[in-house]
Structures are given as structure tokens and as C-alpha cells.
mmCIF file of the C-alpha atoms, coordinates in Angstrom:
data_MODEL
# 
_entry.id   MODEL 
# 
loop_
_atom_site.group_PDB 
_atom_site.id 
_atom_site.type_symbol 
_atom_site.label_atom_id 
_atom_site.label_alt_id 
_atom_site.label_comp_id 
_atom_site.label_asym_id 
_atom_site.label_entity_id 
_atom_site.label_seq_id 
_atom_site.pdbx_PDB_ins_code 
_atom_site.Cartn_x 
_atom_site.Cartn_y 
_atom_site.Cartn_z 
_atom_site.occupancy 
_atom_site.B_iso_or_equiv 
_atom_site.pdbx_formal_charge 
_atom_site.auth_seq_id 
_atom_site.auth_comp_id 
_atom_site.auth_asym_id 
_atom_site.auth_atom_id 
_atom_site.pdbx_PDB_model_num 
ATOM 1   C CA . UNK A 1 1   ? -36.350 16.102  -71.133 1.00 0.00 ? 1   UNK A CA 1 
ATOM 2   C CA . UNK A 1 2   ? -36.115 18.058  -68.048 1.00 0.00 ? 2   UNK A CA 1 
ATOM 3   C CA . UNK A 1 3   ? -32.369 17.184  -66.026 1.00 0.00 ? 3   UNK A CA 1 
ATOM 4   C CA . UNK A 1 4   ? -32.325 16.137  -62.447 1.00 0.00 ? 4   UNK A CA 1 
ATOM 5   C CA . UNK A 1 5   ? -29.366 17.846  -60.398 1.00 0.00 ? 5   UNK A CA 1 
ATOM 6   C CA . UNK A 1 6   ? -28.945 16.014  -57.130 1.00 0.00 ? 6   UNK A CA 1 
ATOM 7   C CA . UNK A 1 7   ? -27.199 18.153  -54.351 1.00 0.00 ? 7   UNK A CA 1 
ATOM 8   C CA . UNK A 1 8   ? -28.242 20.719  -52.169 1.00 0.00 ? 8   UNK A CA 1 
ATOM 9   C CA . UNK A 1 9   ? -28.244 24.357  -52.690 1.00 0.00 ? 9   UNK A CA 1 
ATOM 10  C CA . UNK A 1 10  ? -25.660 26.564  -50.475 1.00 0.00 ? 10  UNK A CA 1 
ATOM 11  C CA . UNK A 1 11  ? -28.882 27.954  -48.596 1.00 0.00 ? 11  UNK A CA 1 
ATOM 12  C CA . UNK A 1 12  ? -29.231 24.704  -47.627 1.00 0.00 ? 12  UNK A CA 1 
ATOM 13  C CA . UNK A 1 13  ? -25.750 23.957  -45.926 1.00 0.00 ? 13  UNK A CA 1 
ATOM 14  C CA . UNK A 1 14  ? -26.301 27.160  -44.172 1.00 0.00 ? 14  UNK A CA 1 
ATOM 15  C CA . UNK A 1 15  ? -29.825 26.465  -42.540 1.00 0.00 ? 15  UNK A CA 1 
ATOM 16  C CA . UNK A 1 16  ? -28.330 23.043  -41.533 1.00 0.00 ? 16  UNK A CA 1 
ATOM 17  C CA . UNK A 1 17  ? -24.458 24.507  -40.178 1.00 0.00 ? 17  UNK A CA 1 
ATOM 18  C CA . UNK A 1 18  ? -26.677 27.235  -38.446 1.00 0.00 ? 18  UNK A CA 1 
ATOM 19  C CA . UNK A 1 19  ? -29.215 24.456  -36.783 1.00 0.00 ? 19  UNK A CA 1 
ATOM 20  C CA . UNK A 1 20  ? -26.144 22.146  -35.964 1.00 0.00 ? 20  UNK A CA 1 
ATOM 21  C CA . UNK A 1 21  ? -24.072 25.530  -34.436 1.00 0.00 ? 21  UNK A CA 1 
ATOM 22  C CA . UNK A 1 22  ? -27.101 26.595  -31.901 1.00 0.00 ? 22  UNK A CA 1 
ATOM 23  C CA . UNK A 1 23  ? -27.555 22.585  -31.137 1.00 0.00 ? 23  UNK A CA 1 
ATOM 24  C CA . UNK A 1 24  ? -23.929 22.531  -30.367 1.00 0.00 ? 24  UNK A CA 1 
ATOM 25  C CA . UNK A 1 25  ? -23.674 25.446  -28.384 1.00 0.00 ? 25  UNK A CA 1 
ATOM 26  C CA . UNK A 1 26  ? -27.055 24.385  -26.108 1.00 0.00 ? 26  UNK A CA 1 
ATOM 27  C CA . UNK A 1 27  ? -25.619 20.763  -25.399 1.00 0.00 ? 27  UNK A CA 1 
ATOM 28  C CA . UNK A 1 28  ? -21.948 22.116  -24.770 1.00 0.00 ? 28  UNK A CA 1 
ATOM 29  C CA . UNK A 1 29  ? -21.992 23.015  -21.289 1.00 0.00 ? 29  UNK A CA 1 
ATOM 30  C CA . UNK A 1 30  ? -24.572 19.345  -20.426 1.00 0.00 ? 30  UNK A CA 1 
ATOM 31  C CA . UNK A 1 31  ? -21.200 17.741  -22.233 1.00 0.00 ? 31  UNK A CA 1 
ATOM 32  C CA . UNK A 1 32  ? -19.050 19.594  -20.460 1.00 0.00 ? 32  UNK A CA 1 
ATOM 33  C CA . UNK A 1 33  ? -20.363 18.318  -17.035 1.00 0.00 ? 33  UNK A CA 1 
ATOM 34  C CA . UNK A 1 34  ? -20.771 14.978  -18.527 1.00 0.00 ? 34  UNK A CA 1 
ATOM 35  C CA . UNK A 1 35  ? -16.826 14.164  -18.962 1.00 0.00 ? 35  UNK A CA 1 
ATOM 36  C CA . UNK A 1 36  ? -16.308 15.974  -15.552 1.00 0.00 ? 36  UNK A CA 1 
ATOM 37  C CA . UNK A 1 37  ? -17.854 13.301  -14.175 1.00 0.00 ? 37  UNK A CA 1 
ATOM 38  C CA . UNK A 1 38  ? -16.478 10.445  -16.345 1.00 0.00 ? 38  UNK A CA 1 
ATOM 39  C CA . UNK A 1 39  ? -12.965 11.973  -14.730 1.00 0.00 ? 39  UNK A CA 1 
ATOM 40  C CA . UNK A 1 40  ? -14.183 10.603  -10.861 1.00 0.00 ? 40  UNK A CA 1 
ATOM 41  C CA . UNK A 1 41  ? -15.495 7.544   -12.571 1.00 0.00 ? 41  UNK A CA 1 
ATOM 42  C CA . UNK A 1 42  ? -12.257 6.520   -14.348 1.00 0.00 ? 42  UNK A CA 1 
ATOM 43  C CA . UNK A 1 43  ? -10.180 7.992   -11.097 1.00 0.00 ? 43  UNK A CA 1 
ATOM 44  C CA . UNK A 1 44  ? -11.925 5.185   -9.420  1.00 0.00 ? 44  UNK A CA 1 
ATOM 45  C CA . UNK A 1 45  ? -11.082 2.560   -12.409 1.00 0.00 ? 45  UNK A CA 1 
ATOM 46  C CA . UNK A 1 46  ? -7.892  3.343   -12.348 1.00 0.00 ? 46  UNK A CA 1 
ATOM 47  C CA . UNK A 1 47  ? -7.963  2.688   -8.038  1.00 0.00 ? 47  UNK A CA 1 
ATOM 48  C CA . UNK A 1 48  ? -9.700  -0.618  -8.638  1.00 0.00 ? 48  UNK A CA 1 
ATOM 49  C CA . UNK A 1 49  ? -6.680  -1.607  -10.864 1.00 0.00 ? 49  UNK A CA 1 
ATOM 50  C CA . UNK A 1 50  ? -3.897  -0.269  -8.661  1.00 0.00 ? 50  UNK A CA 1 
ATOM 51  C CA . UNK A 1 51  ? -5.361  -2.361  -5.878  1.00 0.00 ? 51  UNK A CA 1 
ATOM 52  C CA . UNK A 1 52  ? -5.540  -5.158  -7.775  1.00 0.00 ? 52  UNK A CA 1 
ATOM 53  C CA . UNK A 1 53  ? -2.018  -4.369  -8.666  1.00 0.00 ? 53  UNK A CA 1 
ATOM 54  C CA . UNK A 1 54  ? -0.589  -4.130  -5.614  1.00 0.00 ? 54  UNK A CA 1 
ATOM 55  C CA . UNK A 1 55  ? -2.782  -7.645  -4.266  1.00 0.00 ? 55  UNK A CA 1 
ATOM 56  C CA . UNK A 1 56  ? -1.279  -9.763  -6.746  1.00 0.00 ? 56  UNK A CA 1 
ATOM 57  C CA . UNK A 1 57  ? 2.496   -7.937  -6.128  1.00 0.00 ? 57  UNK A CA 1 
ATOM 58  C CA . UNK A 1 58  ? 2.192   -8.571  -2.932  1.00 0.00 ? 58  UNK A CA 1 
ATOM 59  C CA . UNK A 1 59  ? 1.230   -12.359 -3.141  1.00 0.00 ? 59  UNK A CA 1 
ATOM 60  C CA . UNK A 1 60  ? 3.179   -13.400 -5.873  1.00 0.00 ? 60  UNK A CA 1 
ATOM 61  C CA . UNK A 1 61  ? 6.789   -11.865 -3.929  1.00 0.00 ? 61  UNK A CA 1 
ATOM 62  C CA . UNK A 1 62  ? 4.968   -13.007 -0.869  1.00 0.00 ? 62  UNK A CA 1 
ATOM 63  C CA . UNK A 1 63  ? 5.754   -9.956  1.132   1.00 0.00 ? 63  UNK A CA 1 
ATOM 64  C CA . UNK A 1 64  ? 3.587   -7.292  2.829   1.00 0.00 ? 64  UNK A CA 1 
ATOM 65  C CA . UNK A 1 65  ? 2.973   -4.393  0.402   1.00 0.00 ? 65  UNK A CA 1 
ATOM 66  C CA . UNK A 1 66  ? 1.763   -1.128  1.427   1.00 0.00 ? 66  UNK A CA 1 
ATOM 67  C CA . UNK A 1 67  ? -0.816  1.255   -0.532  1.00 0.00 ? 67  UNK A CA 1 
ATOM 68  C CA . UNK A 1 68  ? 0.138   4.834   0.860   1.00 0.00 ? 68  UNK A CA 1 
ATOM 69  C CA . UNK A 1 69  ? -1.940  7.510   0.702   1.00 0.00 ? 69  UNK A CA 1 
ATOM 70  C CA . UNK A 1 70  ? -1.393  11.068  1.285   1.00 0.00 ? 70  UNK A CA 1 
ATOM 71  C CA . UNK A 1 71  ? -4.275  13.911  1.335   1.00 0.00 ? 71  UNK A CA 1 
ATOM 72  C CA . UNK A 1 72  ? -2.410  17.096  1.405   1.00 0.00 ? 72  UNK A CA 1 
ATOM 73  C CA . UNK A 1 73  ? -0.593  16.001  -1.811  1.00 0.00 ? 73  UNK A CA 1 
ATOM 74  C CA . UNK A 1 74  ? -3.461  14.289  -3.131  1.00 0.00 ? 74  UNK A CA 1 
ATOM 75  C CA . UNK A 1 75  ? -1.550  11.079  -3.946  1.00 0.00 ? 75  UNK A CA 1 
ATOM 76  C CA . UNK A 1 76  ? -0.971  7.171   -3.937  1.00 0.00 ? 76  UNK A CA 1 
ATOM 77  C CA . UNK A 1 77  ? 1.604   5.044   -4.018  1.00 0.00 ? 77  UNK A CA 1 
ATOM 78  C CA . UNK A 1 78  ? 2.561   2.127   -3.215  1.00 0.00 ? 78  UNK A CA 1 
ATOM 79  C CA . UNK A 1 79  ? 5.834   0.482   -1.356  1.00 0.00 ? 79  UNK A CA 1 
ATOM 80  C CA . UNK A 1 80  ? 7.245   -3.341  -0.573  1.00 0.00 ? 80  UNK A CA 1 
ATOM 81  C CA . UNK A 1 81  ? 9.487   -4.592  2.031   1.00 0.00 ? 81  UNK A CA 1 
ATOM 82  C CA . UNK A 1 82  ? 11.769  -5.815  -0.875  1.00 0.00 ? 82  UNK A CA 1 
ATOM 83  C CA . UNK A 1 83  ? 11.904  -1.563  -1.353  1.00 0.00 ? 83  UNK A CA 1 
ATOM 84  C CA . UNK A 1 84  ? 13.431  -0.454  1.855   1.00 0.00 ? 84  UNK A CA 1 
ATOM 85  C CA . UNK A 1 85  ? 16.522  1.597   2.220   1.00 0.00 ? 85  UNK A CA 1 
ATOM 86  C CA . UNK A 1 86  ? 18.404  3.364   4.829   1.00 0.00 ? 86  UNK A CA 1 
ATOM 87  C CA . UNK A 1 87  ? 16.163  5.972   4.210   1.00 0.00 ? 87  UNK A CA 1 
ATOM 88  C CA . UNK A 1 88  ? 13.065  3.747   4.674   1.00 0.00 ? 88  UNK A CA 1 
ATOM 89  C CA . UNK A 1 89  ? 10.810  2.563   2.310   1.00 0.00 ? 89  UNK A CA 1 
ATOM 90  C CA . UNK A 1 90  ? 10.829  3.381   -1.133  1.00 0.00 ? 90  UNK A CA 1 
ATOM 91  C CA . UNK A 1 91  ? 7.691   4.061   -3.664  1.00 0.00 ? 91  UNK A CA 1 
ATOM 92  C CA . UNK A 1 92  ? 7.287   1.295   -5.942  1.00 0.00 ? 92  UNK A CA 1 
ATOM 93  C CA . UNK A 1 93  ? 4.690   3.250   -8.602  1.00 0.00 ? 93  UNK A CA 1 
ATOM 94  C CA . UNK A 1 94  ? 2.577   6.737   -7.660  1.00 0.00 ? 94  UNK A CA 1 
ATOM 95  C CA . UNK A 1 95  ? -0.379  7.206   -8.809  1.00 0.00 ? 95  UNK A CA 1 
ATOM 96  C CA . UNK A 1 96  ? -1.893  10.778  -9.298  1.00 0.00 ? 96  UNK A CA 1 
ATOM 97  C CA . UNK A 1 97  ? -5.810  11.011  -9.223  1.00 0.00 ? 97  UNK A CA 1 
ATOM 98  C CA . UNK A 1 98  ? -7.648  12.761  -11.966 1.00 0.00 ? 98  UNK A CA 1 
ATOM 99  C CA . UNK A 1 99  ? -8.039  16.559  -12.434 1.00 0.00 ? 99  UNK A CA 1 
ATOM 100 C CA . UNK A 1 100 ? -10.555 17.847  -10.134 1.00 0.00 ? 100 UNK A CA 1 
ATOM 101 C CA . UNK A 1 101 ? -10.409 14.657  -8.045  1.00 0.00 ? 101 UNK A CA 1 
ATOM 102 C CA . UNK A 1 102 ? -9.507  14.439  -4.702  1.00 0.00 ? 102 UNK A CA 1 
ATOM 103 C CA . UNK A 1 103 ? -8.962  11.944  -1.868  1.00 0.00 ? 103 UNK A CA 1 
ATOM 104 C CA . UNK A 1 104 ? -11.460 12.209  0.489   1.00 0.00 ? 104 UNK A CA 1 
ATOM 105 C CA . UNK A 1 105 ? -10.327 10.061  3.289   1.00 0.00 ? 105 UNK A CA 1 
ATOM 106 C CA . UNK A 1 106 ? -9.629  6.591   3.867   1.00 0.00 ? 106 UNK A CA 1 
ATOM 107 C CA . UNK A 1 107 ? -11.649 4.155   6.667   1.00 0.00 ? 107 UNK A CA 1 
ATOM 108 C CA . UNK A 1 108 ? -9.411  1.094   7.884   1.00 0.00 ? 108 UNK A CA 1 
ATOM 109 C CA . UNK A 1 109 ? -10.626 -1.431  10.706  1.00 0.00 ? 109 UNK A CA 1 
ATOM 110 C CA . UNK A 1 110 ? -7.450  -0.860  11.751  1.00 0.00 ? 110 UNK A CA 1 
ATOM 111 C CA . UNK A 1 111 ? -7.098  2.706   12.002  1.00 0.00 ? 111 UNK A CA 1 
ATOM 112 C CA . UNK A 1 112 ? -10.311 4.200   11.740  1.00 0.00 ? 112 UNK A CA 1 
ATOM 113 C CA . UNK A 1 113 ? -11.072 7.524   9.729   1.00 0.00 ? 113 UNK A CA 1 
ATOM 114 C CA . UNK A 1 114 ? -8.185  9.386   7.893   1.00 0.00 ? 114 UNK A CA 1 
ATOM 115 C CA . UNK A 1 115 ? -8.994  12.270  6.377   1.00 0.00 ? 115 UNK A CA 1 
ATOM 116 C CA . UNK A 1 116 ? -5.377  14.740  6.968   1.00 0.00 ? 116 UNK A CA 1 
ATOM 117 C CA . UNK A 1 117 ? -1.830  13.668  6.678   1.00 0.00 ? 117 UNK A CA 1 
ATOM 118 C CA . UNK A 1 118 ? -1.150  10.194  5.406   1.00 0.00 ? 118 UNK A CA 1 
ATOM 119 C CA . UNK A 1 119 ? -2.887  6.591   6.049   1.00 0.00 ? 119 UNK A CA 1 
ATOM 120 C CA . UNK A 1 120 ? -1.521  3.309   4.779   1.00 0.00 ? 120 UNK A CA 1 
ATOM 121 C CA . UNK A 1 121 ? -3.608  0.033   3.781   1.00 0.00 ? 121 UNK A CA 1 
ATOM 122 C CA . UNK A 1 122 ? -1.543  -3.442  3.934   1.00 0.00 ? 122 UNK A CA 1 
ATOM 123 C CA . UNK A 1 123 ? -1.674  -6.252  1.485   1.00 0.00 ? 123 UNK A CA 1 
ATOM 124 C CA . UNK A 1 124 ? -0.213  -9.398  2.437   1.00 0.00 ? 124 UNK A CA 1 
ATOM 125 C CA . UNK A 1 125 ? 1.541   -12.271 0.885   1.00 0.00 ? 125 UNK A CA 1 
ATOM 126 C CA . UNK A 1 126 ? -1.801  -15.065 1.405   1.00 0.00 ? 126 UNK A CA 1 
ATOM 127 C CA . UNK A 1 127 ? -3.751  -12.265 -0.886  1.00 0.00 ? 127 UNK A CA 1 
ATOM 128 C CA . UNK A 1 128 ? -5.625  -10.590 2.074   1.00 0.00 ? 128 UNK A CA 1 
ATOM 129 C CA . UNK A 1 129 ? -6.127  -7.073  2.426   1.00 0.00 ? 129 UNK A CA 1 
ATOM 130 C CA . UNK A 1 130 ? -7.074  -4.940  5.267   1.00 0.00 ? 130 UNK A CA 1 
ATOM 131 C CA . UNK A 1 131 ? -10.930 -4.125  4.957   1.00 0.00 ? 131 UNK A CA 1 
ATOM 132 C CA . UNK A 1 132 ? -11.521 -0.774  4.273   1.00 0.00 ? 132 UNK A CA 1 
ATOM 133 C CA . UNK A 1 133 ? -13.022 2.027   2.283   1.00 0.00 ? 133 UNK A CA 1 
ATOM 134 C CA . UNK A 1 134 ? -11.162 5.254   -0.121  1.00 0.00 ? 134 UNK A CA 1 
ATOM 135 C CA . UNK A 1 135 ? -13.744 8.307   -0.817  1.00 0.00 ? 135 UNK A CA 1 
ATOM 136 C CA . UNK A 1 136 ? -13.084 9.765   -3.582  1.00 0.00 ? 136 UNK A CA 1 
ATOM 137 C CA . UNK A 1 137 ? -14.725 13.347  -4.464  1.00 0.00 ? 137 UNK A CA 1 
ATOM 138 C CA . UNK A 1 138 ? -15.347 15.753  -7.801  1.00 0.00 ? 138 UNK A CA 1 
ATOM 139 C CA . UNK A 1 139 ? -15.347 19.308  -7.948  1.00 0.00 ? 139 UNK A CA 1 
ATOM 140 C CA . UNK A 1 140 ? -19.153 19.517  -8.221  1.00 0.00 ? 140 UNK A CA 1 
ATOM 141 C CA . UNK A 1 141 ? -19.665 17.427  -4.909  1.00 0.00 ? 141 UNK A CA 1 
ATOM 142 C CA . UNK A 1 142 ? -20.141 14.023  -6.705  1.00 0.00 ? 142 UNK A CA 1 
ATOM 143 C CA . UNK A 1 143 ? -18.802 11.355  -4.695  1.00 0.00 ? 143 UNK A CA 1 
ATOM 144 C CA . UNK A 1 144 ? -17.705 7.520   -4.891  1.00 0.00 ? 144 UNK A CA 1 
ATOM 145 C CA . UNK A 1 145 ? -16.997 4.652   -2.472  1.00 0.00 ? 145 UNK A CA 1 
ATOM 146 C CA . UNK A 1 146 ? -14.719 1.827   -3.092  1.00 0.00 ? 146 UNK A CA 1 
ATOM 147 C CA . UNK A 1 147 ? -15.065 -0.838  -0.802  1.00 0.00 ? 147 UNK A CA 1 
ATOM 148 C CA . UNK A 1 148 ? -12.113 -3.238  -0.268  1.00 0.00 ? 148 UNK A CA 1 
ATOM 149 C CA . UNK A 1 149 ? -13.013 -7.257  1.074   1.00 0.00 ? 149 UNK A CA 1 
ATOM 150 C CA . UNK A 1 150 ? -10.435 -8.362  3.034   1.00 0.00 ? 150 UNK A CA 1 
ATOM 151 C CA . UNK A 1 151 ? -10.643 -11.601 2.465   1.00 0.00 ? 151 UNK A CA 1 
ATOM 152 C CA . UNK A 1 152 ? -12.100 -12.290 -1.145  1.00 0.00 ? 152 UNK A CA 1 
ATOM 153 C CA . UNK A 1 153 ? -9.800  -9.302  -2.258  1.00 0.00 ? 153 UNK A CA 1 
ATOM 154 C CA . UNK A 1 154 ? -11.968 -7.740  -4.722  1.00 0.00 ? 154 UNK A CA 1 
ATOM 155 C CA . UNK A 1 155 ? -13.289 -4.083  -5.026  1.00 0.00 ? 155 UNK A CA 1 
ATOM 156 C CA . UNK A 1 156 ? -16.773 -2.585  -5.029  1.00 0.00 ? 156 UNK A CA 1 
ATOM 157 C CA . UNK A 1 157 ? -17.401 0.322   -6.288  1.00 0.00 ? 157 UNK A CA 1 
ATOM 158 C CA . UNK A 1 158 ? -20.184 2.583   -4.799  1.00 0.00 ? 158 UNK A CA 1 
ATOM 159 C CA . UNK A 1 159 ? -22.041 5.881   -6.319  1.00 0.00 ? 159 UNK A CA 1 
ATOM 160 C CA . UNK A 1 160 ? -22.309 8.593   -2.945  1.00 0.00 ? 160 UNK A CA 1 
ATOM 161 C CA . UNK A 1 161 ? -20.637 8.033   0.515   1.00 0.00 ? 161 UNK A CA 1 
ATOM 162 C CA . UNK A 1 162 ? -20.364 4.311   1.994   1.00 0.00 ? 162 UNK A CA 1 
ATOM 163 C CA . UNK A 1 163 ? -20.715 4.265   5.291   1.00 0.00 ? 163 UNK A CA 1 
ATOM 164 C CA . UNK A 1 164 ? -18.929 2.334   7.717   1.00 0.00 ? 164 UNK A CA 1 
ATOM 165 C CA . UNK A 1 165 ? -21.470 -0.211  9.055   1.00 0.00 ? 165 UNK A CA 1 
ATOM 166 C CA . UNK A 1 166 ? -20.899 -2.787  7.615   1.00 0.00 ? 166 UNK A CA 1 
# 
């Protein structure tokens, strides 16, 4: 009787840890760029859920809430009238935006384009919020939109640069 030995010879493991190494180190830099990207597109989930946030702060201590933004620093935050001091308002939370993400500017009805200093967006107690749009960029040029209904208070969130038309 001849004996069957099931395994695989160390060749073997070799040829396959060699083929796995070179398939690893062609796909690494695609991969790379891949979760580059997923860092604007979870920037913007995160936005989507501060907004939110702030909407149903806002309407459930029925005051005006404010969703700050500031481009030189590259941050949000967000402030009530239930925060103010002598000093002024105080920041409720601050959010951060993801590495290699940056604010691009902010479009309000109200105040147009901001693109330098600060802007501020408004949320009020009935759930409304002002209508506007926050650009958000990536390193490599990629860009969303996140479109704000002012009366329906949701978020939309659009691949490239939303214009102001609408």
C-alpha cells in the first residue's frame, strides 16, 4: 500500500507567500488612495450627524443654536443661547474634520459665500435651518457638497462642487 501525505511542501508556501508579497505590494498604493478617500466620505458622515445634532438640540431646548465654522483653524462647533457668558457664547461640542480634510467654504442665503475667517449657520427652535451648503475638500482635489433644506431639515450629500442655483 502506497501512503497518502496531505500537506504542501515548503516550496509550495514559498511560491504562494512570494505571489501574495508582489500582489500586495502592486495593490498597496490603489489601497492607499482608497481609504484617503473614505476619510472625506466619513468627514462628511460625521457633518450629516452633527447637523442633525445640533437640529434636534436646538428644537427640543427650543432655542436658536448656532453651527460655527472657522476656516483658518479648520473647525466646527457648535454654541446655544442657554451657553452664553460674559465672555459671549460658549462652544457646546467641536468637531475636528478628518486628516487631510478641509473646509472649503460655506454658502448661506443669508450671507452668501464664506470661504476666510468664520461663518455661522442658525438652527431654530420650530426645527428650521438656514438653507445652505459646506464644501468639503481632500488632499487629492476630491470634493463633496452637503446640502442643508431649510425647511424639511435633512442633509444631502453631493459627490463634486454644488452649486448655488438652486
Amino acid at each position: 500500500m502506497q501512503s497518502r501525505r496531505s500537506g504542501y511542501t515548503l516550496v509550495e508556501l514559498v511560491i504562494v507567500i512570494v505571489v501574495v508579497s508582489i500582489l500586495l505590494l502592486v495593490g498597496m498604493p490603489r489601497f492607499r488612495r482608497m481609504l484617503a478617500g473614505d476619510e472625506l466620505h466619513a468627514t462628511c458622515r460625521e457633518l450629516v450627524g452633527l447637523v442633525r445634532s445640533v437640529r434636534e438640540q436646538a428644537m427640543g431646548g427650543q432655542q436658536v443654536m448656532r453651527l460655527r465654522f472657522d476656516f483658518a483653524a479648520n473647525r466646527v462647533w457648535v454654541e446655544g443661547q442657554g451657553a452664553e457668558t460674559a465672555d459671549g457664547p460658549q462652544a457646546v461640542s467641536e468637531y475636528q474634520p478628518g486628516e487631510g480634510v478641509r473646509l472649503l467654504d460655506l454658502w448661506s442665503r443669508r450671507a452668501g459665500t464664506v470661504s476666510a475667517g468664520e461663518a455661522t449657520l442658525l438652527f431654530f427652535p420650530k426645527g428650521y435651518v438656514e438653507q445652505a451648503i459646506i464644501h468639503l475638500e481632500d488632499e487629492g482635489g476630491r470634493r463633496y457638497s452637503l446640502e442643508l433644506m431649510p425647511f424639511l431639515g435633512t442633509v444631502e450629500l453631493h459627490e463634486g462642487y454644488l452649486g448655488y442655483e438652486r
